[in-house]
LUMDRENMI-751237 format. One record per atom (N, C-alpha, C): residue number from 1; residue in three letters; atom name; x, y, z. Coordinates in Angstrom, 3 decimals. Last residue first. Layout:
<rs>
NUM,ala,CA,X,Y,Z;
...
</rs>
This chain:
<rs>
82,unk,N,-3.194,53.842,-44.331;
82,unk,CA,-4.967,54.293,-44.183;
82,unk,C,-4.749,55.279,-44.863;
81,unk,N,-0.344,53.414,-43.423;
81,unk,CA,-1.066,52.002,-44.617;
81,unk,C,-2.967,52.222,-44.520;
80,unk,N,0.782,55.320,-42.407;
80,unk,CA,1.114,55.380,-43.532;
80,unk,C,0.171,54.194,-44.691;
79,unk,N,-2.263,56.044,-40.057;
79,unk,CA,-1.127,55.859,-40.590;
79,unk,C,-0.499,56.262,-41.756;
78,unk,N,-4.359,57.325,-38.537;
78,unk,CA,-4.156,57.841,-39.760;
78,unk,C,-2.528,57.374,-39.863;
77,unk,N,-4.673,56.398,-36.140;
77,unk,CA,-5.114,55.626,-36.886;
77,unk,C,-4.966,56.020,-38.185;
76,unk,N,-1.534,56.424,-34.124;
76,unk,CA,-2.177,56.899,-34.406;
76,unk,C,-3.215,56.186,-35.775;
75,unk,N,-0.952,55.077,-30.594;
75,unk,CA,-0.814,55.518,-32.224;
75,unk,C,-1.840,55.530,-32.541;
74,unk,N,-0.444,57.535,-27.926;
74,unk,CA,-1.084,56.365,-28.225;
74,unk,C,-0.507,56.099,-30.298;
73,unk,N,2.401,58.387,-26.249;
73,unk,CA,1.603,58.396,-26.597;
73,unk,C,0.833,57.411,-27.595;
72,unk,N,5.051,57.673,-24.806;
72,unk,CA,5.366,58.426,-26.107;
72,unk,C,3.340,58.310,-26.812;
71,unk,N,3.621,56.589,-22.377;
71,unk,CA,4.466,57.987,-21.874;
71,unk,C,5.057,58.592,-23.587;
70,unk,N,0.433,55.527,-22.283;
70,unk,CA,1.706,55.640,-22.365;
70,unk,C,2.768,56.569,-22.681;
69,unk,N,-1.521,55.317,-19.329;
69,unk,CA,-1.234,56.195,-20.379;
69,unk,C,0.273,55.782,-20.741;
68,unk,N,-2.850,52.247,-18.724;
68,unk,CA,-2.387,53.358,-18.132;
68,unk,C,-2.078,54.278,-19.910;
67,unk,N,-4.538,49.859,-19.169;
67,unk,CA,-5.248,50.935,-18.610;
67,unk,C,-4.408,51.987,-17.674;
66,unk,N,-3.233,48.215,-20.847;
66,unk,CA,-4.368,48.428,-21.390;
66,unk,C,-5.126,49.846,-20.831;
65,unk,N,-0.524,47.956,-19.932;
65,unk,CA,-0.664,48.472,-21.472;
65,unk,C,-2.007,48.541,-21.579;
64,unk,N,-1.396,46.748,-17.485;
64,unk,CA,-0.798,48.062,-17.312;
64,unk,C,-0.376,48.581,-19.035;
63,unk,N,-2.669,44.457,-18.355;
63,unk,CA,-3.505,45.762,-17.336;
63,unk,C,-2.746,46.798,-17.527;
62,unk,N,-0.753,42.550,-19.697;
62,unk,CA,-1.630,43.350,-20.162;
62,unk,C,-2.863,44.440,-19.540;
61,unk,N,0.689,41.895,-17.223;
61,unk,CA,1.184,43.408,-17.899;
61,unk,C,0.105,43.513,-18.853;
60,unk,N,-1.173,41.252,-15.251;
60,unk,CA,-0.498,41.998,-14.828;
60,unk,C,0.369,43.318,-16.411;
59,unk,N,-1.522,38.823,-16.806;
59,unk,CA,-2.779,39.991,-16.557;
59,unk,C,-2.134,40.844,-16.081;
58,unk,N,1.022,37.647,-16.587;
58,unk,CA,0.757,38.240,-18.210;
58,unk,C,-0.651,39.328,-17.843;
57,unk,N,0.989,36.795,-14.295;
57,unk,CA,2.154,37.732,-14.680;
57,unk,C,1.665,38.558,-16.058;
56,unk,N,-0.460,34.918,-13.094;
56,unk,CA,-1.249,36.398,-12.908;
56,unk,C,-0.225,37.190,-13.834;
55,unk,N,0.388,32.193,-13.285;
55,unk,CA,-0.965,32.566,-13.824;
55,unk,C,-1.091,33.967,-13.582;
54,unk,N,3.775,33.320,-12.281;
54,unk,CA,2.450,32.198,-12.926;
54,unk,C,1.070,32.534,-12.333;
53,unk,N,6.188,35.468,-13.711;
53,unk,CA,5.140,35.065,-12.655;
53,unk,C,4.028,34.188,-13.275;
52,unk,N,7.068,35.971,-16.099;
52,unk,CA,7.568,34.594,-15.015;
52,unk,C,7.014,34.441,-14.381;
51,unk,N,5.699,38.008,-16.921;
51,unk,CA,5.416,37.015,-18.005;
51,unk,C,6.038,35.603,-16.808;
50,unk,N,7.435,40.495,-16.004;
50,unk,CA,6.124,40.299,-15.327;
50,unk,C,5.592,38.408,-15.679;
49,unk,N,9.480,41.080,-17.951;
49,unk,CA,9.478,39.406,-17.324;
49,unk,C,8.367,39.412,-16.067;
48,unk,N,8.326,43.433,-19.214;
48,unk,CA,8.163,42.125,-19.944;
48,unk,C,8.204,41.140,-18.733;
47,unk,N,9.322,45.010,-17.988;
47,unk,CA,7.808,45.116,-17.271;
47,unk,C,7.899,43.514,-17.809;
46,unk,N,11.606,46.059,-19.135;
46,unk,CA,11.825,45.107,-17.884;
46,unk,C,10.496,44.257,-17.486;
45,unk,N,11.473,48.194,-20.563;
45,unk,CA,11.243,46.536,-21.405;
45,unk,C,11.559,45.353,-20.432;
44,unk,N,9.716,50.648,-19.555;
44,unk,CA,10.400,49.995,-19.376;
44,unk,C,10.746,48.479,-20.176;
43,unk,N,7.632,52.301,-22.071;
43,unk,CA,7.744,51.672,-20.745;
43,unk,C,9.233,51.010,-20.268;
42,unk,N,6.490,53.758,-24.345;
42,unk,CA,7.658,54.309,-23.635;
42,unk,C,7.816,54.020,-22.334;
41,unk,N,5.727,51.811,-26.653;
41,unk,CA,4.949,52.213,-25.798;
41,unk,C,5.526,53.343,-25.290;
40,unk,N,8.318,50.541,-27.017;
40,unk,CA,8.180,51.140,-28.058;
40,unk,C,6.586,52.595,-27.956;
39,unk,N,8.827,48.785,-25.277;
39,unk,CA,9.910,49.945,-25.107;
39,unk,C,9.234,50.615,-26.220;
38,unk,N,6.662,47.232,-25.271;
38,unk,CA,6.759,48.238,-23.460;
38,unk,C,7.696,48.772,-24.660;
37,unk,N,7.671,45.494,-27.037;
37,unk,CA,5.921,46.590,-27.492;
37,unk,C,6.089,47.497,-26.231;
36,unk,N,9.779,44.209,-26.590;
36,unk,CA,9.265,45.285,-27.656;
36,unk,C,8.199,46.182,-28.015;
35,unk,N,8.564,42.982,-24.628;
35,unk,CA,9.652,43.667,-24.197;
35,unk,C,9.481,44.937,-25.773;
34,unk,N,6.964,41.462,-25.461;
34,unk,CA,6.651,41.787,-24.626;
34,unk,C,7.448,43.248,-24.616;
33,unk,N,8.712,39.503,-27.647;
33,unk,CA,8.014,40.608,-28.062;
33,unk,C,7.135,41.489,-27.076;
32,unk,N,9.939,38.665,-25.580;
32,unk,CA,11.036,39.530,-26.257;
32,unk,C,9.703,39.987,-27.087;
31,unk,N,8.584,36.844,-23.988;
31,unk,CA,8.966,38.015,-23.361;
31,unk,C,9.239,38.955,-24.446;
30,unk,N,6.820,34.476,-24.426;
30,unk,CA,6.191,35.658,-24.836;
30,unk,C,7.082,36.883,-24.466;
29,unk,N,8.958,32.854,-24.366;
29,unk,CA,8.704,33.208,-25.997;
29,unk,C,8.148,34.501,-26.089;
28,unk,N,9.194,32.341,-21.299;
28,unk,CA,10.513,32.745,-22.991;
28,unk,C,10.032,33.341,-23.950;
27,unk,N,6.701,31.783,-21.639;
27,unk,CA,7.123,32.829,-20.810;
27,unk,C,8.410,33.719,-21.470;
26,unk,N,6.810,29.136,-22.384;
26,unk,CA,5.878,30.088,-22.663;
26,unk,C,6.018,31.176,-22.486;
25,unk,N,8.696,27.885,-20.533;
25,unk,CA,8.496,28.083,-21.881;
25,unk,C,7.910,29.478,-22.683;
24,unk,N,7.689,27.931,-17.995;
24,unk,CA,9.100,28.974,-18.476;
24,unk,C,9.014,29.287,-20.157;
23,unk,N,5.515,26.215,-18.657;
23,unk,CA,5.175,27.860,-18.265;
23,unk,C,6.536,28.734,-18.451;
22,unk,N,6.601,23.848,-18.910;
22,unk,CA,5.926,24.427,-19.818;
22,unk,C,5.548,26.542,-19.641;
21,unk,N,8.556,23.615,-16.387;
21,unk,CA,8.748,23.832,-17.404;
21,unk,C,8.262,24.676,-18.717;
20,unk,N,5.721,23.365,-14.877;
20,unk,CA,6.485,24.246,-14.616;
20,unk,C,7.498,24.603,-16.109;
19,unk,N,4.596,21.238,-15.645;
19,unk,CA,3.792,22.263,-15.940;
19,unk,C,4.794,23.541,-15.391;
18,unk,N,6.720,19.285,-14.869;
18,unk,CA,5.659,19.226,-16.323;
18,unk,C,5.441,20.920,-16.555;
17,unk,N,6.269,19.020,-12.090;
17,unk,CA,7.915,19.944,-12.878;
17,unk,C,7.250,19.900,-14.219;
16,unk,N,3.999,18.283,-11.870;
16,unk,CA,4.781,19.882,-11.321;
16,unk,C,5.684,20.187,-12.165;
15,unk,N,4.592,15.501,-12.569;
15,unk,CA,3.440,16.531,-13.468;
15,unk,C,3.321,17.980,-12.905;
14,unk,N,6.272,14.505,-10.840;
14,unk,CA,6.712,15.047,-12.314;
14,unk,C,5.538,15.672,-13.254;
13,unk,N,4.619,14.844,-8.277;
13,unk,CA,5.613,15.735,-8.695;
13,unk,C,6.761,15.873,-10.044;
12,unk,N,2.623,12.993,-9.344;
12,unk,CA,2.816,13.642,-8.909;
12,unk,C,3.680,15.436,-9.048;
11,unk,N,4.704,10.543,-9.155;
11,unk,CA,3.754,11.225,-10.256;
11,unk,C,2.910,12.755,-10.257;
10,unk,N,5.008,10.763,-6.284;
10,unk,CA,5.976,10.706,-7.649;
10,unk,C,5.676,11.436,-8.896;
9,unk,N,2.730,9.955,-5.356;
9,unk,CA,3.440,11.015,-5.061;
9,unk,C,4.580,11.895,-6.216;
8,unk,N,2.164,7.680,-6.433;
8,unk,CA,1.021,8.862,-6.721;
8,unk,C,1.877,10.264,-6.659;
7,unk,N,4.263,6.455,-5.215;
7,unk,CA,4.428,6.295,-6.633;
7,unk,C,3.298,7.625,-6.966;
6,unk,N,3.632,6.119,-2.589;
6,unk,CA,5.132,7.028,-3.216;
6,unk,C,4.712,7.128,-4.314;
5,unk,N,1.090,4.893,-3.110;
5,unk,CA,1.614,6.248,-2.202;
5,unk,C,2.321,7.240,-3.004;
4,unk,N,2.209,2.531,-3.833;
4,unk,CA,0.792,3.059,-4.102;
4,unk,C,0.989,4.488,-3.654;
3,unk,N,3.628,1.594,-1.379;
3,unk,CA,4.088,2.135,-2.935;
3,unk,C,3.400,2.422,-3.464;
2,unk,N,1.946,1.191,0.685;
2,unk,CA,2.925,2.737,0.454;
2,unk,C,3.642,2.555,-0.559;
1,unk,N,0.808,-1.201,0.000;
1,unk,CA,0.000,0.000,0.000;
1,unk,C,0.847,1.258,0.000;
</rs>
């Protein structure tokens, strides 16, 4: 019966490190264009690794590109391609 245990346990904790992994992942990928849209905004391109924190990091920075002012201002809809 306690290998039944360990083994749940086990399992367990390779479906942690599973989902951990997967989230660095994800996190990698989404930074560098993260990072490009804050510096181009006129934010810091640091805000990007908000993205490591799990499950709240990415609401975190899409709140602060959605509902602050950005410091080189918004763009504009009369581009070069309208």
């Amino acid at each position: 019966m306690t290998w039944v245990i360990a083994w749940l346990l086990g399992l367990g904790t390779l479906a942690i490190l599973g989902l951990l992994v997967v989230h660095l992942v994800v996190a990698l990928v989404l930074i560098i264009p993260t990072w490009r849209i804050c510096t181009r905004a006129g934010f810091s391109g640091a805000l990007s690794f908000f993205h490591l924190v799990p499950l709240i990091g990415w609401l975190v920075v899409m709140a602060i590109l959605a509902f602050s002012p950005w410091p080189n201002g918004e763009a504009s809809s009369s581009g070069p391609g309208v």
